[in-house]
C-alpha positions as CSV (number, residue, x, y, z in Angstrom):
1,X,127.4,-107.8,8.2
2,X,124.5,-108.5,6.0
3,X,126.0,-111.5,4.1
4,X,124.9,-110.0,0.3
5,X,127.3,-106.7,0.7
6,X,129.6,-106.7,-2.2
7,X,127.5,-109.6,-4.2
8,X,126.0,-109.8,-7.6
9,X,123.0,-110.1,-5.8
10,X,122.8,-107.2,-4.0
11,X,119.8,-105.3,-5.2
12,X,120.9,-101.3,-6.7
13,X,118.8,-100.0,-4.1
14,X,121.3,-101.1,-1.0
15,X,124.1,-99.4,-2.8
16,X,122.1,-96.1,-4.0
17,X,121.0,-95.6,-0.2
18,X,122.5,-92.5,1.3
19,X,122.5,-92.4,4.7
20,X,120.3,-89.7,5.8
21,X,120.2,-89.0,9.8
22,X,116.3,-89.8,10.6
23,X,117.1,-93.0,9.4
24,X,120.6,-93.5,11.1
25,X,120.8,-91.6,13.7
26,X,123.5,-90.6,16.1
27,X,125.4,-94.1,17.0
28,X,124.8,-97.5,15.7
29,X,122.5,-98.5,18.4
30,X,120.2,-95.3,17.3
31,X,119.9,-96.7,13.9
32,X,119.4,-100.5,15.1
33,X,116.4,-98.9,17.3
34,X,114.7,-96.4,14.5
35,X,115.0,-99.9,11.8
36,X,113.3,-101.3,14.8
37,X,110.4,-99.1,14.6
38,X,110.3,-98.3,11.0
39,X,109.8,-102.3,11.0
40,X,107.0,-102.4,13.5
41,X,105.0,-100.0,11.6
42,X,105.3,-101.0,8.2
């Protein structure tokens, strides 16, 4: 778990996100691998 979930610090954005399925996929595993590539070409 991403250790500033729930804190102060945690920037507006991560909390205004809605999860849209391009971005999350079908399982877990999907998202971790389209993160993945949305890192690699950005």
């Amino acid at each position: 778990m991403c250790r500033i979930f729930g804190s102060d610090d945690r920037p507006d954005v991560c909390s205004q996100f809605t999860a849209e399925k391009w971005v999350c996929g079908e399982t877990g595993n999907e998202a971790l691998q389209i993160l993945d590539l949305l890192e690699q070409v950005t």
